[in-house]
C-alpha positions as CSV (number, residue, x, y, z in Angstrom):
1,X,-0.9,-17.9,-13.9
2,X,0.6,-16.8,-16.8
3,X,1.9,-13.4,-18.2
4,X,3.9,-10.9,-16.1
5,X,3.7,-10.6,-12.6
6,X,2.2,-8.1,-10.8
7,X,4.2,-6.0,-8.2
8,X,2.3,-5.5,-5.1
9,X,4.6,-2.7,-2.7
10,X,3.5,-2.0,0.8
11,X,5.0,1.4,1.9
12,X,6.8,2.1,5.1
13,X,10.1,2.0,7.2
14,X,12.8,-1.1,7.9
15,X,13.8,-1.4,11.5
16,X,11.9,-2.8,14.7
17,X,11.4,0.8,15.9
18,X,8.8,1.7,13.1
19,X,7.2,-1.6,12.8
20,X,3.9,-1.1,14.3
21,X,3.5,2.8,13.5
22,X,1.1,4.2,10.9
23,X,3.3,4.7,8.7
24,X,4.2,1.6,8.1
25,X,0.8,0.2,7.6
26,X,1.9,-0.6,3.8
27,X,4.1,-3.3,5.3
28,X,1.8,-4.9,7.2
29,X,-0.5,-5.2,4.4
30,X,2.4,-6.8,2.3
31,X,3.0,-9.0,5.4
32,X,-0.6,-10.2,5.5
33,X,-0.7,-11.0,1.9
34,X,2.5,-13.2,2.5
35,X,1.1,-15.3,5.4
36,X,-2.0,-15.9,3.8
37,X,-0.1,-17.2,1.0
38,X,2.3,-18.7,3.3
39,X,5.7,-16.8,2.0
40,X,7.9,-14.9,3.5
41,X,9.1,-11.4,2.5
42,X,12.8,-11.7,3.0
43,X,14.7,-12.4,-0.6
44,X,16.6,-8.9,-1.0
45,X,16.3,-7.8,-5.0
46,X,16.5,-3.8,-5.9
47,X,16.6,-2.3,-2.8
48,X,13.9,-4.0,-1.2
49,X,12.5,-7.2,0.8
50,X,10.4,-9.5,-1.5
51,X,8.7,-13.0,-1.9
52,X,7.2,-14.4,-5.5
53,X,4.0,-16.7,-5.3
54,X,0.7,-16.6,-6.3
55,X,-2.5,-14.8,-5.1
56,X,-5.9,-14.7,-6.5
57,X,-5.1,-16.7,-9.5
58,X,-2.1,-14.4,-10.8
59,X,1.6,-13.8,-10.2
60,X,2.7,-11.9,-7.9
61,X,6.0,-10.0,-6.7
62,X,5.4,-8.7,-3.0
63,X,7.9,-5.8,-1.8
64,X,8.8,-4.3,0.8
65,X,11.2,-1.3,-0.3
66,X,14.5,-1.1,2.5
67,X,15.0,2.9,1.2
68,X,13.0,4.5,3.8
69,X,9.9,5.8,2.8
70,X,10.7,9.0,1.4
71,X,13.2,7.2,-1.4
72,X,10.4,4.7,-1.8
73,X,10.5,5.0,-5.4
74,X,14.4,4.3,-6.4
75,X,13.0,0.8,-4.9
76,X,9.7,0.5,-6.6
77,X,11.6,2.0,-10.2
78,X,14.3,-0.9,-10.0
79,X,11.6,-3.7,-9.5
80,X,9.6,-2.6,-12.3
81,X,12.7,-2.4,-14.5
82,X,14.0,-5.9,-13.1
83,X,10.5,-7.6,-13.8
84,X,9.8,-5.7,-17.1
85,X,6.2,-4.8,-16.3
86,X,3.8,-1.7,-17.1
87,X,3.5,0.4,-14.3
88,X,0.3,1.5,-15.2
89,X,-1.1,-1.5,-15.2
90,X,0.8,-4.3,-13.5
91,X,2.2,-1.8,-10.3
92,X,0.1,-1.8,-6.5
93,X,1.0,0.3,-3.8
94,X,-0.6,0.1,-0.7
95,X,0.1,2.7,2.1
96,X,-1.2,4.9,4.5
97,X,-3.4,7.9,4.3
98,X,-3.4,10.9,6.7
99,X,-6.9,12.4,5.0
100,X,-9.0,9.7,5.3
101,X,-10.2,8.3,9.1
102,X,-8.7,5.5,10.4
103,X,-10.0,2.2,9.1
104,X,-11.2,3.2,5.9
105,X,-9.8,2.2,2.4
106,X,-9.9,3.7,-0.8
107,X,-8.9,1.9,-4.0
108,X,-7.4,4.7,-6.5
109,X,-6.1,3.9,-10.3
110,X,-4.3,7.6,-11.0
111,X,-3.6,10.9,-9.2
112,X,-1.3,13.2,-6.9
113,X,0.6,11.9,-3.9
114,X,-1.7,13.9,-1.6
115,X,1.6,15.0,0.7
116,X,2.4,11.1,1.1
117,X,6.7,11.3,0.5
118,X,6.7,7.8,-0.5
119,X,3.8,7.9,-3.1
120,X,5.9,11.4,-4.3
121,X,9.2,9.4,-4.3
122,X,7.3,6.5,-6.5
123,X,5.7,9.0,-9.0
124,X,9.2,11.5,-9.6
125,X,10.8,7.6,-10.0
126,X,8.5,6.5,-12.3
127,X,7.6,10.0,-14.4
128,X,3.8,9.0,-13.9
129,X,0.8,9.2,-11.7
130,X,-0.7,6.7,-13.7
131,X,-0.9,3.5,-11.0
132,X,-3.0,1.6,-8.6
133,X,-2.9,2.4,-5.0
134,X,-4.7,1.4,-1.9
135,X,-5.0,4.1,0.9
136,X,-4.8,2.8,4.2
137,X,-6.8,5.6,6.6
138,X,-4.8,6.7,9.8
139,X,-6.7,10.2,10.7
140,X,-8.0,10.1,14.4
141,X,-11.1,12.0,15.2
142,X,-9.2,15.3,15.3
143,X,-6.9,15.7,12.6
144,X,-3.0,16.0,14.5
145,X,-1.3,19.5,14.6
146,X,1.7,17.7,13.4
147,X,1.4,14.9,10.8
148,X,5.0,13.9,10.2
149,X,5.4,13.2,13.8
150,X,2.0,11.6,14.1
151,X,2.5,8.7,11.1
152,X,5.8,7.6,13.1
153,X,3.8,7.1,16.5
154,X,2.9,3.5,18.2
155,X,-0.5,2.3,17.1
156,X,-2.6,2.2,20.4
157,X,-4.1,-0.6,21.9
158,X,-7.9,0.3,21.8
159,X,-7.3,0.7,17.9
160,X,-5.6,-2.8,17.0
161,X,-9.4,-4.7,16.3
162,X,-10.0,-1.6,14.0
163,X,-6.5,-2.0,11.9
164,X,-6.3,-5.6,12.1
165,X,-10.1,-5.2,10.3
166,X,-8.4,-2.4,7.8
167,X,-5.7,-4.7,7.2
168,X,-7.6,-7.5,6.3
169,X,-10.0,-5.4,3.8
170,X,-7.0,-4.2,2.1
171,X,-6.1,-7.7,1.5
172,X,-9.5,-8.6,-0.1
173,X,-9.3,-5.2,-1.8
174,X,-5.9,-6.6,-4.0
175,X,-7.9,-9.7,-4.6
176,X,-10.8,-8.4,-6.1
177,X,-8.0,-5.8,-8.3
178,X,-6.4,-9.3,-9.3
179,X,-9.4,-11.0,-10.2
180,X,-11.5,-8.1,-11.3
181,X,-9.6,-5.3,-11.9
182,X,-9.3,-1.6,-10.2
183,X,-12.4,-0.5,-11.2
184,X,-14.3,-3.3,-9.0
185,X,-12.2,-3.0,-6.3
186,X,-13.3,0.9,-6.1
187,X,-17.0,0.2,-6.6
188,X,-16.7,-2.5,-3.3
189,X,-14.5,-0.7,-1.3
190,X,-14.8,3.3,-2.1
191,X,-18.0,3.9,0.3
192,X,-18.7,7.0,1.8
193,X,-17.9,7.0,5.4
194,X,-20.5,8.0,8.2
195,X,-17.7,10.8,9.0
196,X,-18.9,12.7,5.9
197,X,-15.6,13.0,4.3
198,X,-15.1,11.8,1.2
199,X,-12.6,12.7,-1.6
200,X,-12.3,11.7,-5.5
201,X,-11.6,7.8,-5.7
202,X,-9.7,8.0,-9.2
């Protein structure tokens, strides 16, 4: 495992209140990295919640930004300063998505912040578009009238089998970037959905 780490942030909110809201998806993913790897994220380091350990034969730094997710990226900037990385290259953000239907993933290497805050916070931060993300889909069956109040609601309980399964796809998604690279990882995991909806995977 040697060579720089690589940074592996899960988007959301600190505090009990937002823990199991969609929104927060990105740190649920970071958590289920850590148990599988049997770490905790809880050593504070530029403005977030981390652990350092190894996953899928490669160094890794997981974070958990404490900024609230619309200043995710004065978090994310300061841990790629801190660890000296490339961005580009060595930087994996996993958080939700509001276009895509709930349970899919997409694997993405470059692009917009598609109205996410904290993806828009990381890119003004970092001056680029140019890094991996994994999109987490929360979009019910009809889209909601009002997204920013939707992504802060309680998961419900007839939908925990189907994000537990998300969750754990995400989690082989950032293996298969770690062993493979992101181009792999889209190939497996960028299907088209039976909904019909698909955007560009890049």
């Amino acid at each position: 495992m040697a060579g720089e780490p690589k940074l592996i942030v899960g988007l959301g909110n600190p505090g009990i209140e937002y823990q199991f809201t969609y929104h927060n998806l990105g740190f649920l993913a970071v958590d289920r990295i850590a148990e599988e790897c049997g770490v905790q994220v809880n050593n504070r380091r530029s403005q977030a919640l981390t652990a350092s350990t190894g996953f899928a034969g490669k160094k890794i730094v997981l974070a958990k930004p404490e900024t609230y997710m619309n200043l995710s990226g004065l978090a994310v900037r300061a841990l790629v300063e801190e660890l000296e990385i490339d961005a580009t290259r060595d930087l994996i953000v996993l958080h939700d998505e509001l276009d895509f239907s709930l349970g899919t993933i997409r694997v993405r290497m470059r692009g917009s912040s598609a109205g996410n805050n904290g993806i828009e916070s990381i890119i003004g931060a970092l001056g680029t578009e140019e890094f991996i993300r994994i999109r987490m889909g929360i979009c019910p069956e009809r889209k909601p009238a009002d997204g920013k109040k939707y992504v802060l609601t309680q998961f419900k309980k007839s939908q925990y089998e189907l994000i537990d399964d998300m969750l754990g796809r995400t989690v082989d998604a950032v293996k298969v970037i770690l062993a493979d690279g992101p181009e792999a990882a889209m190939n497996r995991f960028n299907r088209k959905e039976q909904s019909g909806t698909e955007t560009s995977s890049t």
